[in-house]
NULUMDREN-431848 format. One record per residue (C-alpha): x, y, z. Coordinates in steps of 0.5 Angstrom, whole numbers, plus 500, padded with zeros to 3 digits. Last residue first. Layout:
NULUMDREN-431848
- c1/c2/c3
- X/Y/Z
...
//
This chain:
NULUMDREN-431848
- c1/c2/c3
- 299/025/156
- 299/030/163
- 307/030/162
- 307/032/154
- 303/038/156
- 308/041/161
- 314/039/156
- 308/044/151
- 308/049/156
- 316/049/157
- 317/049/150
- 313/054/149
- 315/059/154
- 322/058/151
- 321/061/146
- 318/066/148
- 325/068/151
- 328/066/145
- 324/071/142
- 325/077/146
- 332/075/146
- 333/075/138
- 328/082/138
- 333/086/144
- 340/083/140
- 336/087/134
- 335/093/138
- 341/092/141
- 345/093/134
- 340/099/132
- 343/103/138
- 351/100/137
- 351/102/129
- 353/108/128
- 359/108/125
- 364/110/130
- 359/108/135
- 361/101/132
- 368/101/132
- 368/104/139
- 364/098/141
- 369/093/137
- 375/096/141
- 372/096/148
- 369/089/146
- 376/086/146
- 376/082/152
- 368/081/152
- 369/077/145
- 374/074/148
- 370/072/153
- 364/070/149
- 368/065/145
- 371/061/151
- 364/062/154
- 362/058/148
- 367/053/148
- 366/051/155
- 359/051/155
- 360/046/148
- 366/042/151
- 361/041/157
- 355/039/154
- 359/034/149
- 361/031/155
- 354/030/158
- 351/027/152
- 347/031/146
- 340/030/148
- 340/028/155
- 345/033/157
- 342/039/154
- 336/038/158
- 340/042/164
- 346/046/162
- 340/048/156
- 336/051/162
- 341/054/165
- 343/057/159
- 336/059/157
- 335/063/164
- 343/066/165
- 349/064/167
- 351/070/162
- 347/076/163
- 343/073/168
- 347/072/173
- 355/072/171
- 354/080/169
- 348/082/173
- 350/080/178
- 357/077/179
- 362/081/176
- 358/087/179
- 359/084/185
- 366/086/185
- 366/092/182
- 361/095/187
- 354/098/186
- 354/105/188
- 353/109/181
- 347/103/180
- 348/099/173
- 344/099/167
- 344/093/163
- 340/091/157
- 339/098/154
- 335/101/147
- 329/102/151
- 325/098/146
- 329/093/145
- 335/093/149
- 329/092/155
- 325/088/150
- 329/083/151
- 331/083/158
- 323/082/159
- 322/076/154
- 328/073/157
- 325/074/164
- 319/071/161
- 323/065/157
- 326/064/165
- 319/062/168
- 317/059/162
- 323/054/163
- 324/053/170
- 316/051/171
- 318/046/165
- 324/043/169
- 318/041/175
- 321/045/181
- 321/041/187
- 325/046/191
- 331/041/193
- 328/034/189
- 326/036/183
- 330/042/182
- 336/041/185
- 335/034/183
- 335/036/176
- 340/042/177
- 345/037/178
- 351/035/174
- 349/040/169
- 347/046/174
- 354/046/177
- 357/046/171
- 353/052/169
- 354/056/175
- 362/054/176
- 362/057/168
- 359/063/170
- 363/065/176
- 369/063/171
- 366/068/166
- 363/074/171
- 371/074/173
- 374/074/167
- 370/080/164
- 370/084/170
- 377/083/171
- 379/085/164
- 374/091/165
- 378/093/171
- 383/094/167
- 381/097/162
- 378/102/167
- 371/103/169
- 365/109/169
- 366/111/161
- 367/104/159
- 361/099/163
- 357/101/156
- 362/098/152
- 362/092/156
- 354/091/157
- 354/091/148
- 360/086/147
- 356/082/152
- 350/082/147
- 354/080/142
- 357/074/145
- 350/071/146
- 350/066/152
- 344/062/148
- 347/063/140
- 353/060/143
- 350/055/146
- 345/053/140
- 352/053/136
- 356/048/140
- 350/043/140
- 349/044/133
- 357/043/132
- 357/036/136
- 351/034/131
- 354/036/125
- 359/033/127
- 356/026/128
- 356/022/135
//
């Protein structure tokens, strides 16, 4: 396996886990939560997340086929509508998450946070179809390289976000996050209908 192909699949996980937009939800989550249980929050929604899609990778295949009997392009449009939703939620309401005033830390961490905002439709999909592209193993460097960079990115997202309010940059950045997720999401529509079409030739 060539370089350029192990850093493709590096880079198409990065870009699907999306680092920025979780460098977003923790900065919105500083008014209510300590430094402390933002660390934990970040930690906890990561590992969370990496069990998921590990999981997903060695048998989400015949989870679906076999335990749900959900065809892999169902899964795919199905998601690209959820992205497509969450996308245009930052977008145009200038929010990815808002989090109920009673909600618990502890479940916090796992929905919204591990699932969707990180374990999410596209990610899940890629833990899937990846494997026959690139290799499991690389799979799995790849999804733990970029949960790797998107929890630092977290750990440090009170600093960056302060920076970004400062100047004025936050609600144009979602916005923008809000765009690329939308596409992604109808993205993946496409390609789950033109995988459905592929079955019927």
């Amino acid at each position: 396996m060539t370089v350029k192909v192990i850093l493709s699949c590096i880079a198409a996980l990065l870009a699907l886990v999306n680092p920025l937009q979780k460098i977003l939800i923790v900065t919105s989550l500083q008014e209510r939560f300590s430094p402390g249980e933002l660390r934990y929050i970040s930690l906890k929604s990561t590992v969370t997340a990496a069990v998921i899609l590990i999981f997903f990778l060695f048998l989400g295949e015949l989870t679906f086929n076999y335990v749900f009997r959900v065809e892999l392009y169902s899964f795919q449009i199905t998601c690209g509508a959820v992205l497509i939703y969450n996308g245009l939620s930052g977008l145009l309401k200038g929010f990815f998450l808002k989090v109920d005033e009673h909600i618990k830390l502890a479940d916090l961490t796992t929905v919204p946070i591990a699932i969707p905002m990180i374990a999410g439709p596209a990610t899940i999909t890629a833990a899937v179809t990846f494997p026959m592209q690139y290799g499991r193993e690389m799979t799995i460097i790849a999804i733990l390289f970029a949960l790797a960079i998107n929890l630092m990115c977290m750990l440090q997202a009170r600093r960056i976000g302060n920076v970004l309010i400062k100047y004025n940059f936050m609600n144009p950045l979602i916005r923008i996050i809000g765009l690329i997720v939308a596409t992604i999401g109808l993205q993946m529509i496409f390609d789950g209908i033109s995988l459905f079409v592929r079955t019927l030739v």
